[in-house]
N, C-alpha and C positions, 0 to 999 in steps of 0.2 A: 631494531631498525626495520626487518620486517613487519614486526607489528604496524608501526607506524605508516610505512607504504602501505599495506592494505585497509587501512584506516584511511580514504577515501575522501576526495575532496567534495565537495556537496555540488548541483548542476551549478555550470554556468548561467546560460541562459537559464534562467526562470529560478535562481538563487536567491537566499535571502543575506542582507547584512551582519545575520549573526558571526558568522564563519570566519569575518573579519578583522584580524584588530593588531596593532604594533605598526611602526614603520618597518619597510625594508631596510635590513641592516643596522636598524638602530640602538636594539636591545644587547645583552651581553656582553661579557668582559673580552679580555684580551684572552688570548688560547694559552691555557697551559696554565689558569691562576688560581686552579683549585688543587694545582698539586705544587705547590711552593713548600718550601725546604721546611725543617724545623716545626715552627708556629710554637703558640703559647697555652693551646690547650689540650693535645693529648697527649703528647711523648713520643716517641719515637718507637717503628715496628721492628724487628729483628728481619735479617733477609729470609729466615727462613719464614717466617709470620707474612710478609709481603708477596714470595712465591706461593705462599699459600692462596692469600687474598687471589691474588692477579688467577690460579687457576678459578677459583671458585667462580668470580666473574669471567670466565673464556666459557666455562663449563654449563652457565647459566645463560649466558647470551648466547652460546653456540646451541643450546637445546631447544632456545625459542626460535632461533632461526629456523634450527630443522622444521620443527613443528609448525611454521608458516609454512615455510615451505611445501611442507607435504600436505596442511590444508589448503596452498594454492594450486598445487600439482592435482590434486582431486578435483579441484572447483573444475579446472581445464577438461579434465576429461570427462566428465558431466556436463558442460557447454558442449561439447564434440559430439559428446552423444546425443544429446538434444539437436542440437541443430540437423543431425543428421536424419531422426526421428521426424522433424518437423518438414521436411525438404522432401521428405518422402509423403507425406500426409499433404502435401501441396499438391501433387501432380491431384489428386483425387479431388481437393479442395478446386481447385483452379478449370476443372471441367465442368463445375457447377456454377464457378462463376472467377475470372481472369484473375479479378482482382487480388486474389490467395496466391496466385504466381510468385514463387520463390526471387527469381530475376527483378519481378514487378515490384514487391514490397522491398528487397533490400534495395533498388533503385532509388525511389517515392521516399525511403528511408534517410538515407545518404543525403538525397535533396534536403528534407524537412530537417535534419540535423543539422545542416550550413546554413541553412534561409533562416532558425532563428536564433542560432547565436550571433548572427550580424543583425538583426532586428535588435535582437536584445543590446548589445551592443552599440546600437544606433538609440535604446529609447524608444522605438517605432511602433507603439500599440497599437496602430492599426494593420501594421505586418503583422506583427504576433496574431491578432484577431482573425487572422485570416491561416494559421498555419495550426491553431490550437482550440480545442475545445472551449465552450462559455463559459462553464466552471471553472475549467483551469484558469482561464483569464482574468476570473476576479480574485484571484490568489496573485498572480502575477503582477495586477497592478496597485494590488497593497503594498508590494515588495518594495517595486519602481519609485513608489510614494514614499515610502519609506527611507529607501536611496535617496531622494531628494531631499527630503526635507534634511539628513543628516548634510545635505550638500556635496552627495558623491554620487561620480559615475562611474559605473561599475563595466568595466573594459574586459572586452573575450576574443580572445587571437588564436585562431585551431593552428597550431604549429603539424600536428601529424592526424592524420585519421581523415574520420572516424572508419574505423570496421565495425560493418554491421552482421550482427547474429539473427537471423531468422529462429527464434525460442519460443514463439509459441499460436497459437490460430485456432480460434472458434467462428464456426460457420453457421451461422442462426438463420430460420426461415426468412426473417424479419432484418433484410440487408443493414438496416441501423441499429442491430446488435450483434454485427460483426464487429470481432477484437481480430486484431494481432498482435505478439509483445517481439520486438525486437531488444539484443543485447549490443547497445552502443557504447565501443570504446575510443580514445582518443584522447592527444596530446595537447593542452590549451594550455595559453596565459591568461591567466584571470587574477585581476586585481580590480583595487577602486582607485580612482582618481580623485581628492579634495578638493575644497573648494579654493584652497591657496596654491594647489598643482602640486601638493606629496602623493605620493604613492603611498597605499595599504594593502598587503596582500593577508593571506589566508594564515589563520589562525600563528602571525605570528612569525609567517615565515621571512627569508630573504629574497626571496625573486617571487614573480606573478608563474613559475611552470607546475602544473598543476597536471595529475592523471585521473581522466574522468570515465568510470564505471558506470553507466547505470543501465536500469530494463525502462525501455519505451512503449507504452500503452497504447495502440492506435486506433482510432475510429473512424467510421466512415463521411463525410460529410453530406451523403445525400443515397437515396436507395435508385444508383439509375447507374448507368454504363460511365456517363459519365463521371462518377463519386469518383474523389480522392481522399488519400488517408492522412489524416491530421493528429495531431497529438494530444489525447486524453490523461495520460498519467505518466509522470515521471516517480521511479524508485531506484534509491541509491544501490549497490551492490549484494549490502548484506541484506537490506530489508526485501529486498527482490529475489530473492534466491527461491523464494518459491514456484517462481514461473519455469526453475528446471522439473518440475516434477507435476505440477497441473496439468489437468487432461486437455488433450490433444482432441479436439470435435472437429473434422475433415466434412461432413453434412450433417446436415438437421437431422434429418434419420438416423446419425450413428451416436447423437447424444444420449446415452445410454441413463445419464444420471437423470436427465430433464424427461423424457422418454418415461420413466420411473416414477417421478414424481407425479406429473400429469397420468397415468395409470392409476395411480392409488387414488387423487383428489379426485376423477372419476366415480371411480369405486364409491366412496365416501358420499359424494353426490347422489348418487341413487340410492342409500342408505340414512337416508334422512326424516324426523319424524315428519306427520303429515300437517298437511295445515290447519292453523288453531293450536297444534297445541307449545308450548314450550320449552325451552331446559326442566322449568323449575317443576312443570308437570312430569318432566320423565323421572324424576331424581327420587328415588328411593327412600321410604321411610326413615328406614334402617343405615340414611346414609353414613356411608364409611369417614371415619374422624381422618385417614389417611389421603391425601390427595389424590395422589397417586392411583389408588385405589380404585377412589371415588369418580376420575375419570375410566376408568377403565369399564368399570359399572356401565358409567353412563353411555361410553363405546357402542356398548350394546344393543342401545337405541339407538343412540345417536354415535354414526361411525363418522363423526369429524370431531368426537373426544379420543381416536384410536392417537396413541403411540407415533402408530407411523405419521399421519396425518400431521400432526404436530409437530416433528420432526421434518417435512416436507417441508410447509413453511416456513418452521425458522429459516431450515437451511436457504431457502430463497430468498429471503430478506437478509440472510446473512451476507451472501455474493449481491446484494442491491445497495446493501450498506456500506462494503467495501469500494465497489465501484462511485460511490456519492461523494466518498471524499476529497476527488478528484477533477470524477467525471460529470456525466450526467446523471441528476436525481429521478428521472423519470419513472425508472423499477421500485425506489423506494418509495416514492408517492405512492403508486398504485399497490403498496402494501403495509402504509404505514399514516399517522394522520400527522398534518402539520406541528401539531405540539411533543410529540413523538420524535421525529424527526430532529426540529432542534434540540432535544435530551440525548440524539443519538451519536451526534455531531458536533454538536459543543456543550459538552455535559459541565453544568455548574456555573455557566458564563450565561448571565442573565442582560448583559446589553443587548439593545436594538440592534446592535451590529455590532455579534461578538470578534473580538480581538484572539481568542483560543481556538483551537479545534481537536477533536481527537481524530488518529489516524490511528486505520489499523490497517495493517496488512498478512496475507498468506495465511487467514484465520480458517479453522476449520473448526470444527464444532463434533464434538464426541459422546457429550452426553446431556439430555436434558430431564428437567425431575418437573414435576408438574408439583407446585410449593398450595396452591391457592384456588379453589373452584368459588364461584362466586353466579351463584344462576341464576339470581332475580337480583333487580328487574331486566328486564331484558335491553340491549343484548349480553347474551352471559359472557360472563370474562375468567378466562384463569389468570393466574402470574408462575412462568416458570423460570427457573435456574439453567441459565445454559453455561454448559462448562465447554470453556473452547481452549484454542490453543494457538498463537501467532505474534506477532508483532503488533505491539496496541502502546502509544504516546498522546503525548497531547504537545501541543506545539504553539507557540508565537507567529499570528497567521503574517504579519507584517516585517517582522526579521526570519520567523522558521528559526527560533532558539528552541530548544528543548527544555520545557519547564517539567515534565513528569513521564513519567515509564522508561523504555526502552528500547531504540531502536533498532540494535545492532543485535539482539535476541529475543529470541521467540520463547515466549512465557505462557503458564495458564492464569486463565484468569476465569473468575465466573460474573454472568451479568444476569441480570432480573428483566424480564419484559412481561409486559401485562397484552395480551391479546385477547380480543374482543370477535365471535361471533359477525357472520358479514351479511351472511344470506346468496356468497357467489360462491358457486359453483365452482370456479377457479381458482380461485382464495378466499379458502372459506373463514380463516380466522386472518387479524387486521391489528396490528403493534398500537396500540391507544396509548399508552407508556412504558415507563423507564420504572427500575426500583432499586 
């Protein structure tokens, strides 16, 4: 039973049709018709055979109980401690700029939680438009379309809540790359309504009461006093659990990892051959059969084939990639080319307007192998293996059914990207493809 409550009902507002299906009440026998007398086909148990059984299942369901249990009694107190983490990194945040104010974002939070599940509820894309990210919106109104056309609408009643968790805040130079991730919980009726007025609720159940978990992704709408915050990404509980453990950025100055990177891509910049000549001129006779190697060699000259160098970028396209699926693609444009991108995002869906998408969440990336140097013609290109680690599906962009992977656990997985030489200073290497 606990398994099942923390098995999580999917958003209301901005939900897909998959979720749904059965009348209320209408599936199922009478109670009590699986355990009738006798029968004709296995015989009858001994009592002592049946206090057997009966413990085995007390024994079995009572261990998984515990064991929710204590992975929900965990979850708690890692929300507590986050929240409290992040309450504190706001006084600091908030003298830089209000808007990080603890009081101020779960206020704006709370609002933006009621305002669109009575939009959603009302149908009202032009309210949604106004409370939510452009990307997200066009996810949303596939949904709505979807809803329709099966001839349902799909009804959301906050019975309790929400409480909001203040869990996470990056404070970027560049006011339109401020996050913050709140933890929105609360008590809703959500079902659909037909077109002949039945009722459908969720996967089957008997009533529309529904307990909804999820982390709230928020952005800014404008870089000025006046901006408010609206909602770029929705993640269900489990796939979001990594916003208890990502870093905490209170100022620009205290981004230690970005900070880091732009150090190195520096470095690497003034480390560069001179003009005129090439990759294919610096590359060694005796080049090394190993890739690997072979950039490492070529490092030498040229310090944007270094290790780190490479690993900088991916990493930044990785956190651009993640952010795309949702949000805005702005980061991955400026690291990635348009035919890239659609392999990155809806890989193998070759419509004009794919119907799939892949999602990935809470990826981090551990190791990268350089598979492939390629230096003529110019611009040179590697293809590397990245091996990462997170939450990676692919999904039905119009119900949100799950056709492949995982979303309730974090797996490895390895992907192929082919990067290209740029000639900027700032990103020097450029995702040209998939492999």
């Amino acid at each position: 039973m606990l398994a099942l409550v923390s098995s999580l009902i999917l958003a209301a507002g901005g939900s897909g049709s998959s979720s749904f299906g059965g009348g209320g009440g209408g599936g199922g026998g009478g109670g009590g018709s699986s355990f009738s007398g006798g029968g004709s086909g296995g015989g009858s148990w001994s009592a002592t055979e049946f206090a057997i059984f009966i413990v085995v299942v007390l024994l079995f369901f009572g261990g998984t109980a515990v064991v929710g249990w204590m992975k929900s009694a965990g979850w708690r107190r890692r929300r507590r401690e986050r929240i409290a983490q992040v309450q504190l990194a706001s006084h600091e945040a908030a003298e830089d700029d209000a808007h990080f104010d603890a009081a101020t974002v779960e206020q704006e939070a709370t609002r933006l939680f009621v305002d669109v599940q009575e939009a959603w509820d009302a149908r009202d894309t032009e309210a949604l438009g106004l409370l939510a990210g452009r990307d997200l919106m066009v996810e949303w109104e596939r949904r709505l379309d979807d809803f329709a056309r099966k001839g349902w609408h799909n009804k959301v009643l906050i019975r309790s809540g929400p409480t909001v968790g203040y869990v996470g805040l990056v404070n970027r130079e560049d006011d339109m790359e401020d996050r913050v991730v709140v933890l929105v919980e609360a008590q809703l009726d959500d079902w659909c309504v037909t077109r002949s007025g039945g009722a459908v609720y969720h996967n089957n159940a008997t009533s529309p009461a529904t307990t909804l978990t999820e982390y709230w992704t928020l952005g800014r709408t404008q870089a000025d006093e006046d901006a408010r915050w609206i909602l770029l990404s929705i993640e269900q509980k489990d796939e979001g659990e990594h916003h208890l453990g990502d870093a905490i950025v209170a100022s620009p100055w205290g981004d230690d990892k970005r900070i880091g990177a732009e150090a190195t891509l520096e470095v690497a910049a003034a480390d560069t051959p001179l003009p005129g000549y090439t990759t294919a001129d610096l590359v060694d006779p005796n080049f090394a059969e190993d890739a690997k190697a072979a950039a490492l060699d070529l490092s030498l000259a040229d310090a944007r084939f270094g290790p780190d160098v490479i690993m900088a970028c991916v990493s930044r396209a990785v956190e651009a990639w993640m952010e795309a699926v949702d949000g805005p693609d702005a980061a991955l444009e400026a690291l990635a080319t348009p035919e890239a991108i659609r392999a990155m995002l809806h890989p193998g869906d070759d419509r004009p307007d794919p119907s799939t998408r892949l999602v990935v969440r809470g990826v981090s990336v551990q190791r990268i192998d350089v598979q492939s140097i390629r230096p003529s013609p110019e611009p040179a290109q590697l293809t590397v293996a990245i091996s990462a680690r997170g939450r990676r599906y692919i999904e039905d962009r119009d119900t949100v059914a799950l056709l492949s992977g995982n979303k309730d656990e974090e797996r490895s997985f390895v992907d192929f990207w082919i990067l290209a030489l740029t000639g900027d200073a700032t990103s020097p290497w450029r995702i040209v493809g998939t492999g």
